[in-house]
C-alpha positions, 0 to 999 in steps of 0.5 A: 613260400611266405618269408616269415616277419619281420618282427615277431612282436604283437600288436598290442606291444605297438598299440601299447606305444601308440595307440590314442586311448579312449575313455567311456562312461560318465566316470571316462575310465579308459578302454583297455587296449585288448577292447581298442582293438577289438571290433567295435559297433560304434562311432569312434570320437577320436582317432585310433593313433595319437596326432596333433594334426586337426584333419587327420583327427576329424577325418579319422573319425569319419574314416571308421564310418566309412571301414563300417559301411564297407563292413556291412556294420553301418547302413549307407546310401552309397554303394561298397564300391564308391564308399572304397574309393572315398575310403582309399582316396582319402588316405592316398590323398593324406599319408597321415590316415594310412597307419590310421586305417589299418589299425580300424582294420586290424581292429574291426577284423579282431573278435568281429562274430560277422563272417561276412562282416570279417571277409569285407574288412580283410576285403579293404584292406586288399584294396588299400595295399594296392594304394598305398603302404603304411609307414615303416614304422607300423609295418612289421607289426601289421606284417605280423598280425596278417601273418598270423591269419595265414592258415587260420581258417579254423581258429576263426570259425571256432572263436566266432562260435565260442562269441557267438556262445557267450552272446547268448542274448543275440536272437537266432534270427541275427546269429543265422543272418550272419553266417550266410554269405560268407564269401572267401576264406579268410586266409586267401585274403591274408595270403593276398595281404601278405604278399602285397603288403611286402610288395608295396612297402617296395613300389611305394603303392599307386604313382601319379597325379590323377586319384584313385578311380572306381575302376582301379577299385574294382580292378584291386579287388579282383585281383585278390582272386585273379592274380594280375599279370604284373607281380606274379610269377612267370609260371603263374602268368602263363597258367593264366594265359593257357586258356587264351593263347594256349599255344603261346610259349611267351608271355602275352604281356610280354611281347605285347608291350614289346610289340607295342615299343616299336609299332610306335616307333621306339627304336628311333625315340630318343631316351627310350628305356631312360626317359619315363612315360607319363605316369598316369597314362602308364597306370591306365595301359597296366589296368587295360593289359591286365584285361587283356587289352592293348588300346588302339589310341596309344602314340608315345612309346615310352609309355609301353616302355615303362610299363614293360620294364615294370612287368619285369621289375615286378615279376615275383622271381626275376627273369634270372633266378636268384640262385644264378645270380651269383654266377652271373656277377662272378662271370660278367667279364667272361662272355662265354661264361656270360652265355653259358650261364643263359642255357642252364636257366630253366626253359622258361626263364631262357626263353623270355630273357632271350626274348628281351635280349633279342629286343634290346639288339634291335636298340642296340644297332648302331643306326638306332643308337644314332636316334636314340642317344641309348648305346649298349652301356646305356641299354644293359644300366636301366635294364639290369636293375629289372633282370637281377636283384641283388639281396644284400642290404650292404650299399657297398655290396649293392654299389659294387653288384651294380656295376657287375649287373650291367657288365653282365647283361651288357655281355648277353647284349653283345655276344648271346645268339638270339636268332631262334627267337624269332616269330616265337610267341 
């Protein structure tokens, strides 16, 4: 289920605020705001969003050409793929043209009577939230506008026929070219858009140094079809992986990564779990995992290591339910209790937290926490973060329920049997 936004408010109530009114005609009367965001054919000569910055102001301006190529709008020698890259890496690149290319979103898909034109502008703005977020500030009300396009799959077709009907001086050759090639509803892209945009407001979007690749394009594309192995749910991951590994009652990625961890050594590398791997190598691991590949040139293990814990940070309900998470910070100073509370999990959930429970023994014996500098305190305070998510926005409650988290799944690291995971995949 999608939670409802956070803000109920409408855009134009934001645009009225914002927005960098434009002006036509030899007289510069200005465009109404309901015109500043509708679809658009033409160049724009300033920015959508009030700046004083210069190269946002100029790069904005390119930035709408590029929204249209993408659109199919505008003609380009360059193909869809690499005007996304160019499009994505400007604005990865400078945090001032984020809010500005979704506003050219928001209006390019807005009383666009070009089906297709309409699906490949839901398209990019998929790809760009797999980059990056827009500001606080602009958030909401973008949260809003996507969710108003949740289940509006008729309202479109109906309004675009209504356009199409008042444009009656459009010929028939061009009404019939647009509706072909539809592709996708436009609520799949919305939904997508939806769960995405409350995940990167989050994560922060893509990390590192290294820009943005056609490959990470690609891969951001698919997944609006394909969900990717990191983000979803456990059910949704092992639905995936039925056709691969039908017999496997764990996630793959899972015990890959956790296979990987200590093929390359890990129980004996000092800080593991704690000390990050490099960020940009991590990214390339997550795009060869979510193809189902492990590659053969990997050597520092604190990059599976990373990656491992983001599998479980990521995933859409923790490892431990929310509704157990009371019980677990109530018994964290009971062990029994502590154990108890695994086996009322549901099957699934048990088996892959039993999983890593058993992982993280193998670093919590003593000749491994010799190397390793990770004792159990050590082990259950950069893991707990990634097994329970406390929902409060109180920092005392969050202070307080820290504490609480690590003495749990310190208490499953010492005491909970995990000898029947053994072999099981």
């Amino acid at each position: 289920t999608l939670r409802k936004p956070i803000s109920q408010s409408s855009m134009a109530d934001w645009a009225s605020k914002n927005l960098n009114m434009h002006t036509q005609g030899i007289f510069r009367r200005r465009i109404s705001i309901s015109n500043m965001l509708s679809w658009n054919g033409g160049s724009i000569k300033k920015p959508m969003l009030i700046t004083s910055n210069r190269t946002i102001k100029k790069e904005a301006c390119e930035m709408f050409k590029l929204v249209q190529s993408y659109m199919g709008d505008r003609q380009t020698r360059m193909d869809r793929n690499h005007v996304a890259l160019v499009t994505v890496t400007k604005c990865w690149s400078m945090q001032g043209l984020r809010d500005e290319l979704y506003i050219q979103l928001v209006r390019q898909t807005t009383d666009n009577m070009c089906y297709r034109s309409l699906a490949w502008g839901w398209e990019l703005m998929a790809i760009s939230l797999a980059f990056f977020s827009p500001s606080p500030k602009f958030q909401s009300y973008l949260e809003g506008y996507i969710y108003r396009h949740l289940d509006s799959d008729e309202k479109i077709a109906q309004h675009i026929k209504d356009l199409k009907n008042k444009k009656i001086t459009k010929s028939r050759k061009k009404r019939k070219q647009n509706t072909e090639d539809e592709g996708l509803p436009i609520s799949t892209y919305a939904k997508y858009c939806y769960r995405k945009l409350q995940k990167v407001a989050v994560t922060g979007g893509k990390k590192g140094l290294r820009k943005p690749t056609v490959e990470e394009i690609t891969h951001a594309r698919n997944a609006i079809i394909t969900p990717s192995l990191f983000g979803s749910s456990l059910e949704e991951i092992m639905l995936r992986q039925q056709d691969m590994y039908p017999g496997n009652k764990l996630p793959w990625v899972q015990t890959q990564l956790s296979q990987q961890v200590l093929a390359l050594g890990g129980e004996q590398t000092e800080g593991i779990f704690r000390i990050p791997g490099d960020i940009d190598e991590v990214n390339a691991l997550k795009l060869q995992v979510d193809q189902w590949k492990i590659p053969n040139s990997l050597s520092d293990p604190n990059i599976p290591a990373s990656l491992l814990k983001l599998w479980y940070r990521e995933l859409e309900e923790p490892v431990i339910p929310q509704q157990f998470y009371k019980e677990c910070i109530s018994n964290c100073e009971n062990p029994d209790a502590a154990v108890a509370v695994v086996q009322l999990l549901p099957e699934l959930n048990r088996l892959v937290l039993c999983y890593l429970i058993h992982f993280l023994q193998i670093f919590a014996q003593p000749s491994n926490v010799g190397r390793t500098k990770m004792d159990v305190n050590n082990l259950a305070m950069v893991m707990a973060p990634n097994c329970l998510r406390c929902q409060s926005d109180d920092p005392r409650i969050i202070f307080e329920n820290t504490r609480k988290e690590m003495s749990f799944l310190r208490l499953l690291i010492v005491h909970l049997d995990t000898s029947f995971i053994k072999g099981l995949v």
